[in-house]
C-alpha positions in Angstrom: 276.2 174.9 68.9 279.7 173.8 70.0 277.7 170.1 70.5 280.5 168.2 69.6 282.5 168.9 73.3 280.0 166.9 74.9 278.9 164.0 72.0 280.8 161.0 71.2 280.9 161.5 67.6 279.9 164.0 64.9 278.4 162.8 61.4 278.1 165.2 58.6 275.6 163.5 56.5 276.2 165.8 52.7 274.9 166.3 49.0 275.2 169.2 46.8 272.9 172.0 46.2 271.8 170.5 42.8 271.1 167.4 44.5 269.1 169.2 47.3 267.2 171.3 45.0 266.0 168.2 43.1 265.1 166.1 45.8 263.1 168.8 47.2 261.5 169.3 44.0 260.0 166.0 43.9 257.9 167.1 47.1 255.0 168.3 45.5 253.9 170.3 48.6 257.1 172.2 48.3 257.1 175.8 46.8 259.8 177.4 44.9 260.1 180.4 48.1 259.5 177.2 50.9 262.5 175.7 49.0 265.1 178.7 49.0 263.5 179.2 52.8 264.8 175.2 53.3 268.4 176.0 51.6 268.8 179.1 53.2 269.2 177.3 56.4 271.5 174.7 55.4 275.1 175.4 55.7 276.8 176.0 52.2 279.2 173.8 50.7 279.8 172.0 53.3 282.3 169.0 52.5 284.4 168.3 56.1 284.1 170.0 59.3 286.8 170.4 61.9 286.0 167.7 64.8 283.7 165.4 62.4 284.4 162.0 62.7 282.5 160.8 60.3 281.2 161.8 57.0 278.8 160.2 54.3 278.1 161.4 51.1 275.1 161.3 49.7 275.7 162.1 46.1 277.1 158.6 45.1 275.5 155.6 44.3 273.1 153.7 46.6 275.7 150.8 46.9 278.1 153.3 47.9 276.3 155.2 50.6 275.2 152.0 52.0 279.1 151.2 52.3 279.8 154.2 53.8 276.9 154.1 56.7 278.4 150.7 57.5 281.7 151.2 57.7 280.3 154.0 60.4 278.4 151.7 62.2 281.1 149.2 62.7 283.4 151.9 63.6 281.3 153.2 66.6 280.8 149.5 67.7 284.5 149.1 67.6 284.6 152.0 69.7 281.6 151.4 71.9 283.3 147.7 72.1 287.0 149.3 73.1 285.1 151.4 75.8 283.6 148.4 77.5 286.5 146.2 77.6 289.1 148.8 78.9 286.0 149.7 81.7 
């Protein structure tokens, strides 16, 4: 959608397809077709896309995400921080 020329950042939030197919699986309202219809519209394999600026994996441990989506939001209140005292 070419988004990213207008935002301020661009987080790519990622698991693999086994990981997807499981945690979908634990939705018991879910169908095997309304599945494949969910991963069809997913982009495949994605693991870094040009212009992201952040990126968290979700296919690690807890403790590990949770490091990841801070380390993001201390980086965009650096930046949002930088922003305001160069204004």
């Amino acid at each position: 959608t070419n988004a990213d020329s207008w935002l301020d950042a661009v987080l790519v939030v990622y698991c693999s397809k086994d990981t997807q197919i499981k945690r979908l699986q634990k939705r018991s309202t879910l169908t095997k077709e309304k599945i494949k219809v969910l991963l069809s519209r997913q982009r495949k394999g994605i693991r870094k896309i040009n212009g992201t600026d952040f990126f968290i994996d979700t296919d690690v441990t807890f403790g590990k995400m949770e490091e990841e989506v801070l380390h993001v939001i201390k980086s965009i209140r650096d930046n949002l921080y930088e922003k305001r005292s160069s204004s």
